[in-house]
N, C-alpha and C positions, 0 to 999 in steps of 0.2 A: 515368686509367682506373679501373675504379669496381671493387673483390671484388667475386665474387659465389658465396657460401659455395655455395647451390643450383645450381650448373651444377656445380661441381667433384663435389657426393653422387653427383650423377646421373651422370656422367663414369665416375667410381669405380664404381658400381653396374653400367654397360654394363661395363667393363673387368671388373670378376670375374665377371661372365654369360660373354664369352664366353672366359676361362680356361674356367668351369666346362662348357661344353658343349666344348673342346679336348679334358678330361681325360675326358670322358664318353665321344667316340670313341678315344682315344690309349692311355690305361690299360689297358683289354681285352686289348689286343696283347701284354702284355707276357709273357705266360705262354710266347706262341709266341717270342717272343725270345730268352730264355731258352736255347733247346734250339736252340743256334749255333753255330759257331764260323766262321774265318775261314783265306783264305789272304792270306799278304804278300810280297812284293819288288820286285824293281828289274828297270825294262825299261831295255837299252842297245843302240846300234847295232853294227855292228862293230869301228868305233874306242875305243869301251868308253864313248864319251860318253850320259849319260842322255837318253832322249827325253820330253818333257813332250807331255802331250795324248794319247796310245796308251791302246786302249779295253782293257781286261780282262775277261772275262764267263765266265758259266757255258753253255757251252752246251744248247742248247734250254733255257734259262730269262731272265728276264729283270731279272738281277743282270748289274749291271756295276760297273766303279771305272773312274775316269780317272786315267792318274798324272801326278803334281804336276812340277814344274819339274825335279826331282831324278832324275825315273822311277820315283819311288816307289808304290807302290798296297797299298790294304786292301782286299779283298773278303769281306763276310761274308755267311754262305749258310746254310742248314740244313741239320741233319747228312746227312752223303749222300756219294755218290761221283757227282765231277762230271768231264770236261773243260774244262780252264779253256784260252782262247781269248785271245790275245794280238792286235791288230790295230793298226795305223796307214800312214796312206797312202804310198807309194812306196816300202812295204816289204811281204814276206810274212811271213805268219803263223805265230808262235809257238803250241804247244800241246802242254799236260802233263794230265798224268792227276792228281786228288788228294782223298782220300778225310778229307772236314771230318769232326773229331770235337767234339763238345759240348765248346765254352769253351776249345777249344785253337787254335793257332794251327799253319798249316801254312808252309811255303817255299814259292815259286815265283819264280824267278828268268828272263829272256826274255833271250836277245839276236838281235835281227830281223837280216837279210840284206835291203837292197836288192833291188827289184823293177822290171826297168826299166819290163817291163810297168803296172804301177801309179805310174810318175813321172810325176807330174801336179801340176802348180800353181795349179792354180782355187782359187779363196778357197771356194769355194763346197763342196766335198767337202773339203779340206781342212780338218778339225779338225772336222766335220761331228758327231763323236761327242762332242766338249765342248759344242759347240751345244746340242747336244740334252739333255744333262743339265743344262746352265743354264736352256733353256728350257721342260722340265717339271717342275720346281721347284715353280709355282703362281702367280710373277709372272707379268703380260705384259710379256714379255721379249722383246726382239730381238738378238742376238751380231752383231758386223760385223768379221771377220776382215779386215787388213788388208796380208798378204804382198803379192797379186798388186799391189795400189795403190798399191804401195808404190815401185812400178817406174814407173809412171805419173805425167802432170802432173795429179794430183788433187789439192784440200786434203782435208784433216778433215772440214771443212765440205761440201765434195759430197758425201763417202762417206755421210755422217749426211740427207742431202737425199732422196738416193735409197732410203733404207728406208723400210719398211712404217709409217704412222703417224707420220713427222717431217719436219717442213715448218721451213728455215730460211730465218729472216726476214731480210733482209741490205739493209742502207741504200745500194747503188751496190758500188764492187768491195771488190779483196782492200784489207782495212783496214778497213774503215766498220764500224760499230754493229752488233753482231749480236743475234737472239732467237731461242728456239728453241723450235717449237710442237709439245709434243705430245696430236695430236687433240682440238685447243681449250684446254689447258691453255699458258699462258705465262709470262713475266716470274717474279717470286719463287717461285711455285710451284713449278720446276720446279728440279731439281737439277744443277749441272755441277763434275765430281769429275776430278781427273787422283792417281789412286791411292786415290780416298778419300776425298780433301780437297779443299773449293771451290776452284775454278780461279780466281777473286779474290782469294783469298788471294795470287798468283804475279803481278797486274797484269793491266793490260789491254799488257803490249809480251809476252805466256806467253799464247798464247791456242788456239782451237781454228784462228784463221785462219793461226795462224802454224807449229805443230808439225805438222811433215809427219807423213805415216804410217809413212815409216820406222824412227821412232821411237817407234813404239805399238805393241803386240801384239795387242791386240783393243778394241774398243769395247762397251758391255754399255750398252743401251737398255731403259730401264723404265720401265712407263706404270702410276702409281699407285702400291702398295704397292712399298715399299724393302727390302733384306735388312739383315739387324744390320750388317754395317760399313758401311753408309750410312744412318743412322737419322743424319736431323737435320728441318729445318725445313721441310718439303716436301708435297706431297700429289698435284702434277699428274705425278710420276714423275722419272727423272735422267738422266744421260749420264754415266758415268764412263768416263772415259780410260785404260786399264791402261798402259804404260808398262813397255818391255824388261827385264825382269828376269834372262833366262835367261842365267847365265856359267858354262855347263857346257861352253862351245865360245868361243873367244878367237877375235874377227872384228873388222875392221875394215869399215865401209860410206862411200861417200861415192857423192853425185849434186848434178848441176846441170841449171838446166835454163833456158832463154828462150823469151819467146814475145810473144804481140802485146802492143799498148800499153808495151811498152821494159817487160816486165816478165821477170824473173831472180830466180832463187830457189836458193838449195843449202842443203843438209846432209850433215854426216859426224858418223858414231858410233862408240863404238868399245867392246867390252867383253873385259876378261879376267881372269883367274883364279887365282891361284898353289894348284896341285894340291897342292901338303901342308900348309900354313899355312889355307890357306881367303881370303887376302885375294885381295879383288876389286873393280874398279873398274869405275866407265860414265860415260861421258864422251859430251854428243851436243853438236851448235850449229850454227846455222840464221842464215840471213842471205834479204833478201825485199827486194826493189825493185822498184816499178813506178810509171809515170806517172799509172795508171788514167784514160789519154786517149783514152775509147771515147768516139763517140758515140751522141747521144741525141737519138731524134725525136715523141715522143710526146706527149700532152696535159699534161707536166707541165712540160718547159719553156716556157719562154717569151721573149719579147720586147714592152718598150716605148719606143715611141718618142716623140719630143720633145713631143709632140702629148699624151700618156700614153692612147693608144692601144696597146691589149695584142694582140699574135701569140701566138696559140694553135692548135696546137702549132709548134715554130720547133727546127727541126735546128741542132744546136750538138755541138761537141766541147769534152768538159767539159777543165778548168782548175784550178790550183790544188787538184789533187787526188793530189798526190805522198806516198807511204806508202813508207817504209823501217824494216826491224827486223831487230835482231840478238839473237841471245841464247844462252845456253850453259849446259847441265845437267851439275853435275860430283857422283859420287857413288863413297864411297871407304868400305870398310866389311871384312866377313868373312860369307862363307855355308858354308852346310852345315858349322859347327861344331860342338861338344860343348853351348855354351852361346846358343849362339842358330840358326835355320835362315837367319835374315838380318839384320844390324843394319848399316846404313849411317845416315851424317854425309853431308847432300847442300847445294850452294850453287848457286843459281841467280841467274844475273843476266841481263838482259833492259832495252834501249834502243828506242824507235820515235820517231819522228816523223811526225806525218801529220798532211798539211793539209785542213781541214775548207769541201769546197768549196758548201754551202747549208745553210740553215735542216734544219726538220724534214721540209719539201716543198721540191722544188728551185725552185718559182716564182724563186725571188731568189738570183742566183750570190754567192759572197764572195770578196774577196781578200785577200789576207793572212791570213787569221785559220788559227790553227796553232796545235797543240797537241806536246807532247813528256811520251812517257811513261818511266820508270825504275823498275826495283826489284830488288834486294836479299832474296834471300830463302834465311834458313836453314834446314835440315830435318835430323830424324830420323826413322830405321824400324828399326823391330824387328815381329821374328814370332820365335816359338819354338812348337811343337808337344810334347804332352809333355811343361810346365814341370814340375818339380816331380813331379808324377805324372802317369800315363796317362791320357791321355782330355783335359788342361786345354790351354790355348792361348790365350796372349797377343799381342795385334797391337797396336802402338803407334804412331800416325802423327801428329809434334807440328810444325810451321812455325809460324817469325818470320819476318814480311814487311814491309819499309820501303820506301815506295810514294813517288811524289814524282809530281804532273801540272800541267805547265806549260801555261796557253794564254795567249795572244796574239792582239789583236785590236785594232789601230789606226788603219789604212788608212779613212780618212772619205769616201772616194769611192763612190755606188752604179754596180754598174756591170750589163750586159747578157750575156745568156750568147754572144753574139760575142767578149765580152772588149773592149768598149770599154766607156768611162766614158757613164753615161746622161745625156740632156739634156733641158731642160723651157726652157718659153716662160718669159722673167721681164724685166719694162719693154719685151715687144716684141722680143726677142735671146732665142736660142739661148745657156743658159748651161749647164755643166757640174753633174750635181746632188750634193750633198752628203749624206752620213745623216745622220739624225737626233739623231744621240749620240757621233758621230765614230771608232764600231766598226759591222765589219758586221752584226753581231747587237747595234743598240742603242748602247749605252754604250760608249765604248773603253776595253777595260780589260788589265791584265796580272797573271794570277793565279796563285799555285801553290797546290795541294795537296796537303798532305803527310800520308801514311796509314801507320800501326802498327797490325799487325794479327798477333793471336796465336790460332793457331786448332790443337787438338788433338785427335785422336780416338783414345779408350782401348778397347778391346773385348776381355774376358774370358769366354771359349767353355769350354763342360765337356763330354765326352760322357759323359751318365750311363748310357748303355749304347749296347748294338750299335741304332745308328736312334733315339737320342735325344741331344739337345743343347739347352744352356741357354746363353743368352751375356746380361751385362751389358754397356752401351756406355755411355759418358760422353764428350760431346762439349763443348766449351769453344771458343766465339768472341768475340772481343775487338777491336775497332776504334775508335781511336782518331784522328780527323781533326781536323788544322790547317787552315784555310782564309787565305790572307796576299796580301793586295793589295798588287803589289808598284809598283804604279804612283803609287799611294797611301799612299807606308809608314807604319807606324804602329812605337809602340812597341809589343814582345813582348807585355807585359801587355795590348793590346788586339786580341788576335788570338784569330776565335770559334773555340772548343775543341770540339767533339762528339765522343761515348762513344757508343757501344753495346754492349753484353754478356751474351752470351746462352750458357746453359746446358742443354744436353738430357740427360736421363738417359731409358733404355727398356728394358727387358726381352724378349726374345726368345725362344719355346721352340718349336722345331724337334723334327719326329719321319716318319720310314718304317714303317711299317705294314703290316699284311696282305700277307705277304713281296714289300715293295718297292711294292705296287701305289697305297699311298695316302701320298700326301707333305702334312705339315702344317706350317704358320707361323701363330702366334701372336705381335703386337707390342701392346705398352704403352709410350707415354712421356708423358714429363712436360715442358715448355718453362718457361723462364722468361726475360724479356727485361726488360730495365732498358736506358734511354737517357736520356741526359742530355747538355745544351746549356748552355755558358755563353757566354753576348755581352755583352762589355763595349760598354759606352757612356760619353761625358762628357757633363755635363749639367752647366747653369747652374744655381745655385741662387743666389740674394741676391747676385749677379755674380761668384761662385765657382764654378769649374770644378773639380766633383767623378766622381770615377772610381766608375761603379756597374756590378757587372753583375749582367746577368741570367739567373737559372737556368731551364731547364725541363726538367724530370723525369719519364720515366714509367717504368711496371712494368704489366708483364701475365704471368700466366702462366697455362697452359692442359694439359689432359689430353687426350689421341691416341691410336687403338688402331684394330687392323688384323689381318687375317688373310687366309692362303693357302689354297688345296686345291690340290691334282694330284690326279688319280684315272685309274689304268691302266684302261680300259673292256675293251680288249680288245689286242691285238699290237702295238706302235707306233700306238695310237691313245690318246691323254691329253685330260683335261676337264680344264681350269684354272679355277678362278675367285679373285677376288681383291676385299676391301673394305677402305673405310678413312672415319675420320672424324678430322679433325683441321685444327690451324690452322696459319698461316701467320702470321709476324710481318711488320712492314714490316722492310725493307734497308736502309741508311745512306744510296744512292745515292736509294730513293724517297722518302726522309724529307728530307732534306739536299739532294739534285741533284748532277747533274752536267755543269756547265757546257759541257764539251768535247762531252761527246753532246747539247746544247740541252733538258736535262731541268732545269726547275725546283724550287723545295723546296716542301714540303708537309707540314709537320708535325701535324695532324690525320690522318692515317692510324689508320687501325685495324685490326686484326688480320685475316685471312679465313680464312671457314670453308667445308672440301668435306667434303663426301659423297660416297664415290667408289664404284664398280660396276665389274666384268669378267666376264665369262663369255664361253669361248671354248673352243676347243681344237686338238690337235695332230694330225696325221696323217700317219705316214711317218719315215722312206722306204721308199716300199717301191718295190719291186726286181720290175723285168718283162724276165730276161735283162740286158739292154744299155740299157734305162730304168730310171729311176729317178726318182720322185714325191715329193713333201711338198705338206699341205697346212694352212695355219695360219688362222684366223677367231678376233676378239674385238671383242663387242659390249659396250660402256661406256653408263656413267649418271651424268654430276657432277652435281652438287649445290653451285652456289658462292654464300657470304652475306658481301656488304661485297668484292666479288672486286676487286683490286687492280690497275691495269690505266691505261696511257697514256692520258691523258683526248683523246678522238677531236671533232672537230668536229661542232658542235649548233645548229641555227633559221640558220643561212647562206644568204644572198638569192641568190646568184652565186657563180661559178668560184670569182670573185678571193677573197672571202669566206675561203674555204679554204684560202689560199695562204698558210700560216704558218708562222714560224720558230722557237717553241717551244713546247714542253707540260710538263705533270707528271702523276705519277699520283694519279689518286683511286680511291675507292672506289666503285663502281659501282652494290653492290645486289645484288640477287638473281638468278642465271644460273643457267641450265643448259645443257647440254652433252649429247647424246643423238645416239649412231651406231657405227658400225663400222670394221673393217680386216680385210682378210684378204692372205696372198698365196699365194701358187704358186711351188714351185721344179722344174725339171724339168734331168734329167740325161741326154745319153743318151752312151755307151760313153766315158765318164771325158773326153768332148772337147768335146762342146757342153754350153754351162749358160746356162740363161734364167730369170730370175726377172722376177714378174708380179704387181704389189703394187697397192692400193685405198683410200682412208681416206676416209670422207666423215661428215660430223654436223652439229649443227644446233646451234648455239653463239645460242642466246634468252634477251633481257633478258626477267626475270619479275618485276619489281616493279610492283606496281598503282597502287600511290598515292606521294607523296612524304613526304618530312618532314614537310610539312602540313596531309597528309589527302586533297589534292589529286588526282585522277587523272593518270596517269604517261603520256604519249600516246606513250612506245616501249614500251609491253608490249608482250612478247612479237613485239618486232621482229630481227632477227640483228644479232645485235652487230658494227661495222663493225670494218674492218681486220684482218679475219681472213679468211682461204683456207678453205674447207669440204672443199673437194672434190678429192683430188689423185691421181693414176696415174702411176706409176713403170715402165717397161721395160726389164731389164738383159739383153743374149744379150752371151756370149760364147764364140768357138770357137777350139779351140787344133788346132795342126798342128804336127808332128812334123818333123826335119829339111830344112824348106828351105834351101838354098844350100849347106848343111853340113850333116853327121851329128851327131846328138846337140844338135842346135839346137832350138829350139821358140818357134815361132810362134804368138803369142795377137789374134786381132783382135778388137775390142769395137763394139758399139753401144748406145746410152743414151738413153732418149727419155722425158721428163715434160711432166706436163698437168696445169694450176691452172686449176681453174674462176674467172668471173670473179668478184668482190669487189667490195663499194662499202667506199669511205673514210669515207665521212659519214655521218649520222643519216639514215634514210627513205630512201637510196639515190635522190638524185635522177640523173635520166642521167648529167648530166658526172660525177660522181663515183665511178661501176664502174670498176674495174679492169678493163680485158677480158681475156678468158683465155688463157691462155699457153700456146703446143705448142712446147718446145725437144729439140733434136737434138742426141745426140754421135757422136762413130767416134771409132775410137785402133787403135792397133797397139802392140806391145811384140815386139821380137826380141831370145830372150837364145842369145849363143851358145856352143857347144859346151864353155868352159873353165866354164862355170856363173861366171864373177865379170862378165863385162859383158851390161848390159844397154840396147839400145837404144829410147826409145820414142815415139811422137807422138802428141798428140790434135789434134781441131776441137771445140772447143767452140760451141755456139750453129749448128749448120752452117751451116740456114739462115737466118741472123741475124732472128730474132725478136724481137719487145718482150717483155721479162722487165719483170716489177714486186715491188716488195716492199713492206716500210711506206710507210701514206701517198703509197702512188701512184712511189715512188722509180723509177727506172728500172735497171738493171743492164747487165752492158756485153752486146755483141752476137758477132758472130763473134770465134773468137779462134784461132789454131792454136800448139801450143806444143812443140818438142821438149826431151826429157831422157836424159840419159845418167846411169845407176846401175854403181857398181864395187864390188866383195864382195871382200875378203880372208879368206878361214877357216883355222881352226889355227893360227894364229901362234905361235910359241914354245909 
């Protein structure tokens, strides 16, 4: 890959432009900043345990603070005599009188009273007021609170389905190959963080399908620009996973649960606290089985028979598609001490199997062919606020991960999706037919690979004053892949080695303005990626068997920069917008492959670059008596050059044509991406909630000619294998003591709609996906002692064709019951 001194001037020249138009609006302020001060302390409930998430605010103005895991809060105001307003749900409201003086600091300390009248468990008012400081920020943000779902047979991956703007791409059921699109952005683009840090780093057996929600605390969805502790390699936005933290209350949780296709799933967690020392521990672990023996009757399977005459479509109940995983998060540390607010030593280990029942399209069933996943992975976290001096703040989040993926793939028989071996005419006789390579996918082979991977993120925060903050991040990724044919063995020394290692450094300057009303981000970073491949080979020479290998080495590195706005327009109504320009490297998995998901290598990849666009805004909640409103809208504009992306079927005469068992990714070209999201939340008297979301865009190839000069005849065609169009409908209504006092009753219903898709180039008929209307209901009964919870879903009600990549098909009806049990205060 070639410098190129002139992109980086020019890079450099946009990056201090727009510093200097940051400081052009941001500096002004600082005069009125100045002439501040603040109040500080600690909100707790009756038990004297701190409550996290409790809003604080100035009344009649529009200063608030949230407090932190601790209960702690900083609210700074201009000087003045305020009532300061304490609020969180299922509790009543705190309030003190306190008269801010210039540059001083006041006390105000809460402790809330339960409210039965306000005990309510909706996700959706619940924590409603952290929402909304994360989401006008100036990203496009979406927060996916996860208590109620937690009670529920949901994954991760539903909860993330069902929001505004995220469409998850899923190969068949729980286990299969997952991607995750947000509004036309996918694959490397897009970011997936559990604390922070890639969720690859932890394996594919640590995954979004496998960690339930009861093990999460909220989910934070961004499309586009990143905040400083997620600045890495990214552009199409991320998903970071926050993960239980709070051991201010010693609880124990455990649930299980069964449901159709013999599939069974539990977790138990557990955290507590030692009240004078500060140590603390968190312990979670998850166990998942199922047959994923749903049938499928749609255009993608198939049937041939002796004759090699093809049944199109041919109801089958799939096979050799058994997924089991366990795994367990152990984490043992000290909080809220003198010298750290958190510093935990965590190990994670994590086991799957799962057998891989077709190609990339299910045209062609397999058997035997199975993969097994493992890893090993050790962690550090620290945070401190306050290092050193006021205002500075160190977050360190460092993992070592040892990865190992076993496939297998022997069985030389092809066979039919009935599950019998296929037959073909051969001398006149009906013979049994053979693959071509004595594995289902080709060759038979038996492989492992073995993965080291060091990946750490440093981020140093300053506040240089009331509403300004500066943060340095340094990010450090490292992978290092074996690839070992074990079918085949070789000696050590001829086993191909691949490296990749990539280093981000970015700058962030964060500022509040014009009292509160104008919120700014500013980002700058710098990438650098080095990959290197060594493959040994023997070679004859003069009938001498000599050991050579071969190197290939690359390096690129690139400049990235990005900015926010929020702007309070007028009462609970905010303008967001949000840009960015910046690249993307290739991934180890697009470069290299990865055999278990039927992705080939491709080492020709080159970097991609977006241009990205938001503007949108907020509105709400506002409050009519007994309703209660929000309303969110953001209209996008990518820009993607050399976009990176699963190379999709092209010039195919027929069905069959399309009916393939692997791909890789290339580089595409020139796209864009052009369209909206908006949604709807509607409240009424703390018991019904219905939310009403939309995402639709126009995801077009825009390259005119090719490498040759030649006219491109998909301009400006939609790019296949992508969803454009999707609608979301969540209501849920809660009731109050049925069967028993002090019980509550939550029933749900859940309905999505995917416009239809073509799989191939030009959208010939056979090739749409046609569009999908899926159904849910559930129920949840928790009763009166608050630790058991009882709950059911129907998923699919009324069993519909779901599709996903390449036409996959997904399971159909399902009904699943689970039971959740709560221990609190223990010792």
């Amino acid at each position: 890959m070639m410098f190129n001194p002139g992109r980086k001037i020019k890079n450099k020249i946009s990056c201090w432009c727009l510093l200097a138009i940051a400081v052009f609006f941001i500096v002004p302020s600082y005069a009125q900043s100045v002439n501040t001060g603040s109040v500080a302390g600690v909100v707790k409930d009756e038990d004297g345990a701190p409550i996290g998430g409790a809003t604080v605010s100035a009344e009649n103005t529009d200063f608030l603070a949230i407090t932190d895991d601790k209960g702690k809060f900083t609210l700074t105001l201009p000087v003045g005599k305020y009532a300061i307003v304490c609020s969180f749900v299922g509790y009543k409201d705190g309030r003190k009188e306190s008269n801010i003086r210039a540059e001083k600091s006041e006390s105000a300390n809460f402790l809330l009273v339960k409210d039965d009248d306000k005990s309510m468990s909706e996700v959706v008012v619940q924590g409603m007021t952290k929402k909304r400081n994360l989401e006008t920020q100036g990203f496009a943000v979406a927060m996916i609170e996860t208590k109620e779902a937690s009670v529920r047979n949901l994954t991760t991956n539903e909860l993330l389905d069902r929001s505004v703007g995220v469409r998850v791409r899923q190969n068949g059921g729980i286990g299969s190959r997952v991607e995750y699109n947000l509004n036309g952005m996918t694959g490397s683009t897009v970011g997936l963080f559990i604390d922070g840090i890639e969720i690859s780093t932890y394996g594919s057996s640590f995954n979004l399908n496998n960690i339930p929600p009861s093990m999460i605390e909220r989910i934070e969805v961004y499309k586009g620009v990143l905040p400083s502790h997620l600045t890495g390699d990214y552009v199409g936005g991320a998903i970071n996973v926050v993960m239980k933290k709070d051991a201010s209350q010693n609880n124990i949780t455990a649930a299980v649960s069964y449901g159709s296709f013999n599939t069974f799933q539990s977790d138990i967690g557990g955290i507590y606290r030692h009240k004078k020392t500060g140590f603390s521990t968190r312990v979670s672990g998850f166990y998942t089985y199922t047959d994923n023996s749903f049938t499928t009757w749609g255009r993608s399977t198939t049937y041939v028979d002796y004759q090699g005459i093809v049944t199109r479509p041919f109801r089958a109940k799939r096979f050799n598609n058994t997924y089991k995983s366990i795994g367990g998060r152990f984490e043992f540390g000290f909080t809220d001490v003198k010298w750290a607010d958190q510093f935990f030593l965590g190990y994670n280990v994590s086991d799957t199997y799962s057998e891989i029942p077709h190609g990339t399209t299910m045209a062609t069933p397999y058997v035997g062919r199975f993969t097994e996943f493992q890893a090993h992975v050790a962690s550090l976290n620290y945070n401190k606020k306050d290092l050193f001096v006021k205002g500075l703040a160190l977050n360190v989040n460092a993992v070592y991960s040892s990865r190992s993926t076993y496939l297998q793939d022997t069985v030389g028989w092809a066979y039919n999706w009935d599950g019998t071996i296929r037959e073909i005419i051969q001398y006149g006789e009906r013979v049994k037919l053979k693959t071509s390579g004595g594995g289902q996918q080709g060759a038979k082979t038996i492989t492992r690979v073995d993965r080291q991977i060091m990946n750490a993120r440093t981020n140093l925060g300053y506040t240089i004053y009331a509403g300004h903050r500066v943060s340095l991040n340094h990010k450090l990724e490292r992978t290092g892949r074996d690839d070992n044919d074990l079918l085949n063995p070789i000696n050590k020394d001829l086993v191909t080695v691949s490296t990749i290692t990539k280093n981000i450094v970015s700058f962030n300057y964060e500022a509040q303005t014009l009292k509160n009303r104008l919120r700014t981000n500013v980002l700058v970073k710098y990438t650098a990626n080095k990959t290197n491949q060594v493959r040994p080979e023997i070679v004859n020479e003069g009938g001498v068997n000599k050991l050579v290998r071969h190197n290939q080495n690359g390096f690129d590195d690139n400049w990235g920069y990005g900015a926010t706005v929020s702007y309070q327009l007028i009462d609970k109504l905010f303008i967001i917008a949000s840009t960015e320009n910046s690249y993307v490297m290739p991934t180890e998995e697009q470069l290299y492959g990865h055999p278990e998901n039927n992705i080939l290598p491709n080492l020709d990849l080159s970097p991609e670059k977006n241009i990205n666009y938001n503007l949108g805004f907020r509105y709400g909640m506002l409050e009519f008596g007994k309703h209660k409103l929000s309303f969110y809208a953001n209209a996008f504009w990518r820009n993607g050059f050399n976009k990176i992306t699963r190379e999709a079927v092209d010039s195919v005469q027929t069905e069959n044509d399309a009916d393939i068992q692997t791909t890789r990714f290339i580089n595409l070209g020139k796209t864009q991406s052009r369209g909206f999201e908006t949604e709807i939340i509607y409240i009424y008297n703390n018991r019904l909630n219905a939310s009403f979301n939309v995402s639709r865009f126009n995801a077009l190839y825009k390259r005119e000619t090719d490498a040759n000069g030649a006219k491109d005849d998909r301009y400006n065609l939609q790019i296949p294998n992508e969803p454009f169009f999707t609608i979301n409908t969540n209501i849920q209504y809660r009731i109050n003591n049925v069967f028993q006092k002090r019980s509550i009753l939550n029933v749900y219903y859940n309905t999505g709609y995917v416009a239809a898709f073509a799989t191939v180039w030009r959208k010939p008929s056979w090739s749409v996906t046609p569009s999908q209307f899926a159904h849910d209901i559930g129920a949840s009964y928790r009763f009166p002692n608050e630790k058991l919870v009882v709950s059911i879903d129907v998923k699919n009600l009324l069993n519909a064709e779901l599709y996903d990549n390449f036409a996959v098909q997904k399971p159909g009806r399902g009904i699943y019951l689970k039971l959740n049990y709560t221990i609190n205060k223990f010792l």
